[in-house]
C-alpha positions as CSV (number, residue, x, y, z in Angstrom):
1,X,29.6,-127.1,85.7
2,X,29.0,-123.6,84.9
3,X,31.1,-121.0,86.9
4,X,30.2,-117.4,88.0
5,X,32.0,-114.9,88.0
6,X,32.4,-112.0,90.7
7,X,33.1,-108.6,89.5
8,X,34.4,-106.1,91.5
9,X,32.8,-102.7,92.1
10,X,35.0,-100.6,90.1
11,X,34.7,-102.8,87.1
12,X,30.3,-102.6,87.6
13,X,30.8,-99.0,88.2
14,X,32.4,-98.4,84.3
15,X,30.0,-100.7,83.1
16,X,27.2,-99.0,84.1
17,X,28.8,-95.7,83.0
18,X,29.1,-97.3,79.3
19,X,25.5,-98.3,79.6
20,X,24.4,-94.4,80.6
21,X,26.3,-93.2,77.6
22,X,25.7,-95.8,75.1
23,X,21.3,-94.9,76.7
24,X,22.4,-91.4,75.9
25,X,24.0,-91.7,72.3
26,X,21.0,-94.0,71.3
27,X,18.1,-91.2,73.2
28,X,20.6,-88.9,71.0
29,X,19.9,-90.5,67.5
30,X,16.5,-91.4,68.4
31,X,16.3,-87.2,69.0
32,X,18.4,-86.7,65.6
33,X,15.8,-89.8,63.5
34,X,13.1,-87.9,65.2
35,X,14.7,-84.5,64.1
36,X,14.9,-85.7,60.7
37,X,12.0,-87.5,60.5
38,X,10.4,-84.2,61.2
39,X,12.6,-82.1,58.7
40,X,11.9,-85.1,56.1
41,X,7.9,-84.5,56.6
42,X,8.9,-81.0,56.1
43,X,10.5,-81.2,53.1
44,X,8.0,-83.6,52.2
45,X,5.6,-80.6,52.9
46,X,7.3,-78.3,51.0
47,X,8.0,-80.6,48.3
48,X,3.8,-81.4,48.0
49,X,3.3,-77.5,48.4
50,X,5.6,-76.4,45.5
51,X,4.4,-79.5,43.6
52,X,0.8,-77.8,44.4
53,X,2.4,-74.2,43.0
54,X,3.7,-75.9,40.5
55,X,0.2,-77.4,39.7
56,X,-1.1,-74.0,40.1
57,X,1.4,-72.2,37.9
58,X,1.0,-75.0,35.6
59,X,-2.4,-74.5,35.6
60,X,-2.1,-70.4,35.3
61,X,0.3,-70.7,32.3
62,X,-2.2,-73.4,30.7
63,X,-5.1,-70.2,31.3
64,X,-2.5,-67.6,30.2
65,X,-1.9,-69.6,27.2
66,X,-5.5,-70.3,26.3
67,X,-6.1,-66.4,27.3
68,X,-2.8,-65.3,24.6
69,X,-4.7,-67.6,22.0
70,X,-7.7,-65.8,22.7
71,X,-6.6,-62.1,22.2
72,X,-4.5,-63.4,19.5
73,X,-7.7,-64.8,17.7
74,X,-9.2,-61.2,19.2
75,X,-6.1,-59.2,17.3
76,X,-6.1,-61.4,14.0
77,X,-10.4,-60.3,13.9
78,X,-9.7,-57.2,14.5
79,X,-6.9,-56.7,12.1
80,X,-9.2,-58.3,9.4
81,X,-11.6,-55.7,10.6
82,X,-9.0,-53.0,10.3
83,X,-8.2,-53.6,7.0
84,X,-12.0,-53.7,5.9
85,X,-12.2,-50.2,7.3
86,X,-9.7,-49.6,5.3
87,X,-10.9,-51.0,2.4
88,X,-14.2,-49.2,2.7
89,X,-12.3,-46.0,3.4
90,X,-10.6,-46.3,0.6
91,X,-13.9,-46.5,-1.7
92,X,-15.2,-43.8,0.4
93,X,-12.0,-42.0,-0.6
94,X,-12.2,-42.9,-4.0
95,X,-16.0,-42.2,-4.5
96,X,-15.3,-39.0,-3.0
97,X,-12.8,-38.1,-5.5
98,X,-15.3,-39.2,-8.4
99,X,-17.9,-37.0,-6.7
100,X,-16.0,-34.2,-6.9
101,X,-14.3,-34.4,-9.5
102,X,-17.8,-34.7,-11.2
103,X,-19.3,-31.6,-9.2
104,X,-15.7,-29.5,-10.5
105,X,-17.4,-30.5,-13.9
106,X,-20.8,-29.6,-13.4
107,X,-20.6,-26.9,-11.1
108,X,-20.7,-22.9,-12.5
109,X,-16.8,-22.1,-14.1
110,X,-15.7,-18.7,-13.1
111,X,-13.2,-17.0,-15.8
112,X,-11.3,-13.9,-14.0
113,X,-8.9,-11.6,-14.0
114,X,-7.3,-9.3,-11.9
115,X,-5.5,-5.8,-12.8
116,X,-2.6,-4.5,-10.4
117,X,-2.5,-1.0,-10.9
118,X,1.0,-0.9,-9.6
119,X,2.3,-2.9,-12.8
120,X,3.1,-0.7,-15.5
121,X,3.0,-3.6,-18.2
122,X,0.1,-4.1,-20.0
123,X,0.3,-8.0,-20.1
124,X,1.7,-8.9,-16.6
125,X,-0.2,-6.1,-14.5
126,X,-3.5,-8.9,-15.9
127,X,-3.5,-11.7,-13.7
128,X,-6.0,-14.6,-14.4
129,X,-7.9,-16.2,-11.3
130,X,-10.2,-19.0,-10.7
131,X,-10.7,-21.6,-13.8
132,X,-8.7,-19.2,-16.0
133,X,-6.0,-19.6,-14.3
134,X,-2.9,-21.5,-16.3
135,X,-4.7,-20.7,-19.6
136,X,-2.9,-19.4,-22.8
137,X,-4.1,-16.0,-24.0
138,X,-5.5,-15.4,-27.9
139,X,-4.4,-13.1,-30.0
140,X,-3.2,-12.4,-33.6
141,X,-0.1,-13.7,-35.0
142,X,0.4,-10.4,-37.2
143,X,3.5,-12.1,-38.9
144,X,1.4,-14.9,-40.2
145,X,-2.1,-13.3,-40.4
146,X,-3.9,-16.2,-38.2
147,X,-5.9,-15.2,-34.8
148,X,-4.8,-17.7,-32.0
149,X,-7.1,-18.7,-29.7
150,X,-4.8,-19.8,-27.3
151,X,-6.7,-22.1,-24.4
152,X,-10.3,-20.1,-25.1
153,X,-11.8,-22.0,-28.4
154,X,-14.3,-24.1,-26.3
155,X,-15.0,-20.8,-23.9
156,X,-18.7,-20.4,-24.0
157,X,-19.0,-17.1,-24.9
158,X,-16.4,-17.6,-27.9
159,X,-17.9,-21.0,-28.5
160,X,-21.5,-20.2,-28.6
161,X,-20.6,-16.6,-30.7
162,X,-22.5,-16.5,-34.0
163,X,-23.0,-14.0,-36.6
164,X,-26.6,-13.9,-37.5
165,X,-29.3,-12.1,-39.6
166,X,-31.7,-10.5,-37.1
167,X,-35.5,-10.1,-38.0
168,X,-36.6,-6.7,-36.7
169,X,-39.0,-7.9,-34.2
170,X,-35.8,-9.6,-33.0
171,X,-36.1,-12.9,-34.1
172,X,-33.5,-14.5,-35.5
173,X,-33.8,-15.3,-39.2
174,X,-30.9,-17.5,-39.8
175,X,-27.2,-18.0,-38.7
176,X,-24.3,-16.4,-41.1
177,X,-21.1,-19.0,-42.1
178,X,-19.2,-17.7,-39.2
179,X,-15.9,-17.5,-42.6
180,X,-18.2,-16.3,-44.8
181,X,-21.0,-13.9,-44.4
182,X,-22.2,-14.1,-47.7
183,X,-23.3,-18.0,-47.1
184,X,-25.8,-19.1,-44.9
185,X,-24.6,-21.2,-42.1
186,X,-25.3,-24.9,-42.9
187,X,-27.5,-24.9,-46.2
188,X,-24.5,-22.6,-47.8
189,X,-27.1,-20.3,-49.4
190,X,-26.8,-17.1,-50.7
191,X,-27.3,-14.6,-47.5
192,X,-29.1,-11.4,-46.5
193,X,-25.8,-9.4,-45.1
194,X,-25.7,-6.8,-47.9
195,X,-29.3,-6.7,-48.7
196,X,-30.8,-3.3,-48.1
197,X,-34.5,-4.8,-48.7
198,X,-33.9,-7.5,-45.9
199,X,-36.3,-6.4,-42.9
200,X,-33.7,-7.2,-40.1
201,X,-29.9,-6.6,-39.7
202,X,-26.6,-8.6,-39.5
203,X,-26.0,-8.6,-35.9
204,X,-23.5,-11.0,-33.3
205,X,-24.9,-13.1,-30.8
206,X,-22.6,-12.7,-27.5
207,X,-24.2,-15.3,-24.8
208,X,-25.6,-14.7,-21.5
209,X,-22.6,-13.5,-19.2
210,X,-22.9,-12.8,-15.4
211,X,-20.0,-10.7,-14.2
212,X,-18.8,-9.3,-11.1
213,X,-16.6,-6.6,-11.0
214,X,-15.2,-4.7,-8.0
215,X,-11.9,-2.8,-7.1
216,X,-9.9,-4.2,-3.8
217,X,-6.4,-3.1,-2.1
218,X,-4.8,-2.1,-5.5
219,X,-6.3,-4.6,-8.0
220,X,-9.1,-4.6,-10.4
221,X,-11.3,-7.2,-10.1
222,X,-13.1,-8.6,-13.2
223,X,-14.8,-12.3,-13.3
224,X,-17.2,-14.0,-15.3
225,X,-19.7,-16.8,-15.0
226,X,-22.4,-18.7,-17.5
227,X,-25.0,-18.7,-14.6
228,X,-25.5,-16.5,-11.8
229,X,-22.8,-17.6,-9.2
230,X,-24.7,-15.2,-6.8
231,X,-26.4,-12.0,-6.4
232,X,-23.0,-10.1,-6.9
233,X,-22.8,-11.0,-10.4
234,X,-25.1,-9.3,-12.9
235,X,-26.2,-9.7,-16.5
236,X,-26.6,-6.0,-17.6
237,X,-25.9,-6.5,-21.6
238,X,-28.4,-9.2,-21.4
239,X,-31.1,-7.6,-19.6
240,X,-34.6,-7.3,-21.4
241,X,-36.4,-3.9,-20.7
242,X,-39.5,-6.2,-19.1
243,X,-35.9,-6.9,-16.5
244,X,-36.3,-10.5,-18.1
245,X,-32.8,-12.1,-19.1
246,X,-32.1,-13.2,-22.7
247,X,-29.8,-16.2,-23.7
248,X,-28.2,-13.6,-26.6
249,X,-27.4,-10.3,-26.2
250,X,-26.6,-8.6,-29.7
251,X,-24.6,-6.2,-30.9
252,X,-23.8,-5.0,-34.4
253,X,-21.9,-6.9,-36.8
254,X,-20.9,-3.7,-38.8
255,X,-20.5,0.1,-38.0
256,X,-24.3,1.6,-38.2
257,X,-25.1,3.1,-41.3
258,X,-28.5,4.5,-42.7
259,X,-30.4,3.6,-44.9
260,X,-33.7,5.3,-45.9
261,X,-34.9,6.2,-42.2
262,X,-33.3,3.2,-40.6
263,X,-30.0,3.1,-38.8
264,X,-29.0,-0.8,-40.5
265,X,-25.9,-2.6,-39.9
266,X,-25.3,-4.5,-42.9
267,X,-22.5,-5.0,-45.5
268,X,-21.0,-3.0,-48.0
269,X,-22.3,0.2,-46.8
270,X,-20.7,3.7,-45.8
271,X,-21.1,4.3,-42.1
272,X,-22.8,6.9,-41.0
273,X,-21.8,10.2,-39.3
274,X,-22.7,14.2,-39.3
275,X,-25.8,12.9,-37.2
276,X,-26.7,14.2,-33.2
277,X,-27.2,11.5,-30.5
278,X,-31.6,12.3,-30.7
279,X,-31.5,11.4,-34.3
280,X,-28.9,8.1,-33.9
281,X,-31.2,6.8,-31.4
282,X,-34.3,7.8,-33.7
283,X,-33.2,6.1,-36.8
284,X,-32.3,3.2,-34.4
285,X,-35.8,3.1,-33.3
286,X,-37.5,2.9,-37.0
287,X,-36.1,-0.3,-37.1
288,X,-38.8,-1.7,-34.3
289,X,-39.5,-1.3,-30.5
290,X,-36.9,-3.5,-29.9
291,X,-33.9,-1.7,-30.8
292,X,-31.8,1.1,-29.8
293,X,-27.9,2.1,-30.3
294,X,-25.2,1.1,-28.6
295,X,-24.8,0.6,-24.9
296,X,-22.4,1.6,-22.3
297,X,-23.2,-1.9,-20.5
298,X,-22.8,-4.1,-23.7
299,X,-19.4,-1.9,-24.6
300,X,-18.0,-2.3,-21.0
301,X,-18.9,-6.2,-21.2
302,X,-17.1,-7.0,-24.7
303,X,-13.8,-4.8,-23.7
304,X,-13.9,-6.7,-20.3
305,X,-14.1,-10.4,-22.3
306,X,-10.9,-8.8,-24.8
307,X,-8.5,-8.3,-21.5
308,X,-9.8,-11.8,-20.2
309,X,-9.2,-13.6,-23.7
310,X,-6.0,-11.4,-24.7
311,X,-4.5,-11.5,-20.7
312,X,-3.3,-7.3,-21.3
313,X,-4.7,-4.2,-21.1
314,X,-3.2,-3.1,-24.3
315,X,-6.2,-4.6,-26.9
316,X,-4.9,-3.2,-29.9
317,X,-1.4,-5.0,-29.6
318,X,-3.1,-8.3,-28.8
319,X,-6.3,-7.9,-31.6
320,X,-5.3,-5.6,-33.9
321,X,-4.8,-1.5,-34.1
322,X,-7.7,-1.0,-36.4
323,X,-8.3,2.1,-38.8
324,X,-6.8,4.6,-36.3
325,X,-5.0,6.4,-38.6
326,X,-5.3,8.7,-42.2
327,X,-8.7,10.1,-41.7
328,X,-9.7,13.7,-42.1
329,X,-13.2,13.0,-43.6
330,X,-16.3,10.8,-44.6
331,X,-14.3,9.6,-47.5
332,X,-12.0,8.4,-45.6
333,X,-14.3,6.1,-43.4
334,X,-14.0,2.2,-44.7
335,X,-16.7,0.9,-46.6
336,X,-18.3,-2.1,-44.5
337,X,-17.6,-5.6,-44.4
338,X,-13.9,-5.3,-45.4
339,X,-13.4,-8.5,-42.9
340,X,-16.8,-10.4,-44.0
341,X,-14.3,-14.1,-44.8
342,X,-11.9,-13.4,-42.2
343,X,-13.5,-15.5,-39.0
344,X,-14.7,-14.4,-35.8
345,X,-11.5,-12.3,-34.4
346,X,-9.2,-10.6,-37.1
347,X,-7.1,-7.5,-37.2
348,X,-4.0,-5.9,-38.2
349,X,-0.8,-4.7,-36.6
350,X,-0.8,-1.9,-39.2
351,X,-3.1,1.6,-38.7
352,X,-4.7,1.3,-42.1
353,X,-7.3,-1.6,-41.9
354,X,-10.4,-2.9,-40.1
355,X,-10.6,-4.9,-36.8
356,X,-12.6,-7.2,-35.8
357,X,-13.8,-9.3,-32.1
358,X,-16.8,-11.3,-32.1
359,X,-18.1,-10.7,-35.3
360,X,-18.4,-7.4,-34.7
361,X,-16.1,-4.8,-37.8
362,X,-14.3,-1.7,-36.0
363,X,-15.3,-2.1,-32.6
364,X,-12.8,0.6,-32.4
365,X,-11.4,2.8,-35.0
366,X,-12.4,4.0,-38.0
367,X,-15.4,6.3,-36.5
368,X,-16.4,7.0,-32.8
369,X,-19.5,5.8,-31.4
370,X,-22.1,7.0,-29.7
371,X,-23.2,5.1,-26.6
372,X,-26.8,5.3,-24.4
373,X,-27.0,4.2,-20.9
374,X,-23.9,6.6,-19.4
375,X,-24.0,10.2,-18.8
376,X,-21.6,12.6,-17.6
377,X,-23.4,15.4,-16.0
378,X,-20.6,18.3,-15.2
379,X,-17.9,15.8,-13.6
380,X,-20.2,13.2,-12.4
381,X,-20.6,9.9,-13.9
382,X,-24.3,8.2,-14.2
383,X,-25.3,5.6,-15.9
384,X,-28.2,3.1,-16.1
385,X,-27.4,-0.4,-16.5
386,X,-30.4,-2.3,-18.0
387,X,-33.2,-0.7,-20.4
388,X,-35.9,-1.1,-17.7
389,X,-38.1,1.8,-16.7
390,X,-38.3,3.4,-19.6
391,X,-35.3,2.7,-21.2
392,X,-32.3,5.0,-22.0
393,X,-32.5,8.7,-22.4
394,X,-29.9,11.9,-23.1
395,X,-29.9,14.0,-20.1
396,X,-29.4,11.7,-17.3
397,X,-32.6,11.5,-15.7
398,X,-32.9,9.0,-12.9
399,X,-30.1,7.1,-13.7
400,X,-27.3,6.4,-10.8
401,X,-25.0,8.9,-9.6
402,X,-21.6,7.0,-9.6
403,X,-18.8,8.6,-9.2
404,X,-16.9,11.7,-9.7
405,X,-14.5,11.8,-12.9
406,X,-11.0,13.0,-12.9
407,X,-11.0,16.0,-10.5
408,X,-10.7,19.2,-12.7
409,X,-12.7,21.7,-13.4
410,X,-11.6,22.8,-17.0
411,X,-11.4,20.5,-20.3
412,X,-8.7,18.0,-20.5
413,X,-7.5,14.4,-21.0
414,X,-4.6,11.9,-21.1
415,X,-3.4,8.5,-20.9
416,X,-4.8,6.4,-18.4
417,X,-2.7,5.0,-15.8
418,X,-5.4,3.6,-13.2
419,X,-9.2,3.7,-13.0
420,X,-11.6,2.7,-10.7
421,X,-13.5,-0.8,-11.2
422,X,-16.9,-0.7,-10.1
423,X,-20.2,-2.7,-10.9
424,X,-21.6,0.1,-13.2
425,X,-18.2,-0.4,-15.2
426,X,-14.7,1.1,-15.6
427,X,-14.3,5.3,-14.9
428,X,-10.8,6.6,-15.5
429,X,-9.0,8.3,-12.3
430,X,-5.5,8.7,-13.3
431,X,-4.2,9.8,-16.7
432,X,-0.1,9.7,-16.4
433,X,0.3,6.5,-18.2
434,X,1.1,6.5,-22.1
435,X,-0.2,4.2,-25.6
436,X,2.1,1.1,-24.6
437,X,1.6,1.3,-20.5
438,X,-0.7,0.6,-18.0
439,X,-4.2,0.8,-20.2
440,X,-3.0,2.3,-23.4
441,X,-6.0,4.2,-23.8
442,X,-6.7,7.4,-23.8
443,X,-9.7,9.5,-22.1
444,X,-10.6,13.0,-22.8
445,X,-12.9,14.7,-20.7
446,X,-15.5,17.9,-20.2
447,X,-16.8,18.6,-16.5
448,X,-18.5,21.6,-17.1
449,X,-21.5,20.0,-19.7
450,X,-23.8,17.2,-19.7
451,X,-22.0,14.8,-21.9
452,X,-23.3,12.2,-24.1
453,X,-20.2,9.8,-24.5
454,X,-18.5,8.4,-27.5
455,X,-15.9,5.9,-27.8
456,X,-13.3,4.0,-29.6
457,X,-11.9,6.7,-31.1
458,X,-11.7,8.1,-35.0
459,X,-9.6,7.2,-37.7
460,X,-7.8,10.8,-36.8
461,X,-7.1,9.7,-33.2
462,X,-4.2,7.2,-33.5
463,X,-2.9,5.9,-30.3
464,X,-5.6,7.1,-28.5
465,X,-8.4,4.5,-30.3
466,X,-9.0,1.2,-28.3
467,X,-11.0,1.6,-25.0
468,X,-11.6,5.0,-25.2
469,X,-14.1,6.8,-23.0
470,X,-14.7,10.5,-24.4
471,X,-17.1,12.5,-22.4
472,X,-16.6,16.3,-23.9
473,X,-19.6,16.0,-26.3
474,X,-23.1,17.1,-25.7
475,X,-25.6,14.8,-27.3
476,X,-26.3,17.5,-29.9
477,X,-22.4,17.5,-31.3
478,X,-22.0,15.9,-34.7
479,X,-19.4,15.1,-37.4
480,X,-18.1,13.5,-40.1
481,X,-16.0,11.4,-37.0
482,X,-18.7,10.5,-35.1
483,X,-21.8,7.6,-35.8
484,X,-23.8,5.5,-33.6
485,X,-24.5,1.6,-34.7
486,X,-27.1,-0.6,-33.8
487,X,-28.2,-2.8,-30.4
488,X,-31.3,-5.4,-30.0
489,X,-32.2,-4.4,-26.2
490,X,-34.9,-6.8,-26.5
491,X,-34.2,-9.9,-28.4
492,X,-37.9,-12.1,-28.8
């Protein structure tokens, strides 16, 4: 039998408490199991959310990478590109430079120089400019007796250079050997050069030259070109009295002498003299239409090539003095062709012998000549270029005023110092410099007549010989000092 049990109130009463809190601690962790529950889906969210992010990023850095392969793919084409610019740049470049280089070869060469009239030496007041620039002067080696061309064999005007015999319509008969002007060039034949009978005349063929010259803040200006660089440069010397231009201008291989009527220039003749300027230009004449003496362009041009080739104003230190020296008469004038096996350029450092520049004997020295195409009409220079119009004459007669000589009003000369460089040629302006400075030339000078010039100088003269412009004479003045020889104005 079972038995019961009676509790008392007091005992219920903390039993019940127990019950309330034990109900509370359990609605307490059922509040904390719900809390967590809920902080568990939470972090269950948060956990699915960054797994999504991380999904996301994932799938970003997966684009990013595909994206970096792409421009990397982009960079590596267009370096490949780059470099084929490159590459073709460089054959531009390089094609460029052969272009050139081939237009350097084929365009128009300009051979200058300049004179600074401030510089008192002959050889370093002459400055070379454009393709003459760093080239080695000629000149004569007077210690060993051998010309020097220096870096001007293959110029064109010393290159193409040839002594000839001339026909006196102005054909050429046949070229000279340029060491021997007895021989005919190439066959080696027996040649016309001392032949009175010969119709025609031993002349030099200087090619066609276009030159510009000007004067410019203390320098003259000389430079020189095988084709017309542009209208600034002229071919005077080589101007054809129809104004056509010839290939050859020529001038004479020998002082003039005459022979019968004729002014010749041949060999082995005694130049002549004790004649006026009418009947130079006369006997000149009975050789043909075509012919005439010297002129002041064709002089102007060949002094002008000297200072080029010889890089100093001094010409007869660099070329040779010539036969400046010992002469009081005819007899004492040098029979020609004294030089006929010595080349193309050949002189002498003594006073005594012949000179010679382009196959031309005495260009200075020895005997003045008489020039057409200059006058000095009572202190002012004119002159006349080219044969056209009517060709030259002795009074001055519509040629061009120039310029004003040395300002004076009474005879006089001297050394010149400076002179002014202008198209028409070279006029003298100051004469304080001496035989070895600035131009070592002297001028002499009348302004009170109408002068006929002669230049060069006599075999009286010394010094003074060279480039020397004397206008004191009248065109009827003669003597045993003074000749004219021959020029082919208009070469068929």
């Amino acid at each position: 039998m079972s038995k019961t049990y009676v509790a008392d109130k007091a005992t219920l009463d903390s039993v019940k408490s127990t019950v309330e809190n034990t109900n509370a601690k359990v609605v307490s962790v059922k509040t904390t199991v719900e809390d967590t529950g809920a902080k568990v889906g939470s972090v269950k969210t948060t956990v699915e959310d960054t797994g999504n992010k991380v999904a996301s990023v994932k799938t970003t850095v997966e684009g990013t990478d595909t994206k970096v392969a792409s421009v990397k793919t982009t960079v590596e084409t267009t370096s490949g590109k780059v470099d084929n610019v490159q590459n073709t740049a460089n054959n531009i470049s390089s094609k460029a430079d052969t272009i050139l280089s081939e237009l350097r070869g084929q365009r128009p060469k300009r051979y200058g120089y300049r004179v600074k009239e401030s510089e008192s030496n002959p050889s370093s007041r002459v400055e070379y400019l454009f393709d003459a620039v760093g080239m080695t002067p000629a000149g004569m080696n007077f210690s060993t007796g051998a010309f020097s061309y220096g870096s001007w064999a293959d110029f064109w005007v010393v290159r193409d250079n040839f002594p000839c015999m001339v026909n006196n319509d102005g054909s050429v008969a046949y070229q000279l050997d340029p060491n021997n002007y007895a021989k005919r060039a190439v066959t080696g034949a027996d040649s016309d050069v001392a032949n009175t009978a010969f119709a025609g005349n031993a002349m030099s063929a200087i090619p066609l030259v276009w030159v510009k010259r000007y004067h410019e803040n203390g320098y003259r200006y000389v430079i020189f070109c095988e084709s017309q660089y542009d209208e600034s440069y002229h071919a005077y010397a080589h101007t054809r009295p129809d104004g056509s231009i010839t290939p050859f201008a020529y001038g004479a291989m020998f002082e003039g002498s005459k022979i019968d009527t004729k002014l010749r220039s041949l060999s082995g003749q005694a130049p002549v003299n004790s004649l006026n300027a009418t009947q130079e230009v006369t006997a000149a004449q009975a050789n043909g239409s075509a012919w005439t003496i010297e002129t002041w362009a064709f002089w102007n041009l060949i002094h002008d090539l000297l200072v080029l080739l010889g890089k100093s104003t001094n010409i007869q230190a660099v070329f040779g003095q010539g036969h400046t020296t010992g002469g009081s008469s005819a007899a004492d004038l040098l029979t020609t062709g004294a030089l006929n096996t010595s080349g193309q350029f050949f002189g002498y450092s003594d006073t005594t012998h012949s000179v010679k520049v382009f196959h031309m004997e005495n260009f200075w020295g020895d005997r003045w000549d008489r020039i057409v195409g200059l006058i000095y009409d009572n202190g002012t220079y004119k002159a006349k270029m080219t044969p056209e119009d009517g060709g030259y004459n002795l009074t001055g007669a519509g040629y061009e005023a120039i310029r004003k000589g040395i300002n004076a009003t009474a005879t006089g000369g001297g050394w010149v110092k400076n002179a002014q460089q202008t198209e028409q040629g070279l006029f003298p302006t100051d004469l304080t410099g001496s035989d070895t400075t600035y131009d070592c030339d002297f001028h002499y000078y009348n302004p009170t007549i109408v002068s006929v010039p002669i230049v060069g100088g006599a075999c009286a003269d010394g010094s003074n010989c060279g480039r020397y412009l004397a206008v004191g004479a009248v065109s009827g003045a003669a003597g045993w000092y003074i000749g004219a020889s021959l020029f082919l104005q208009n070469p068929s």
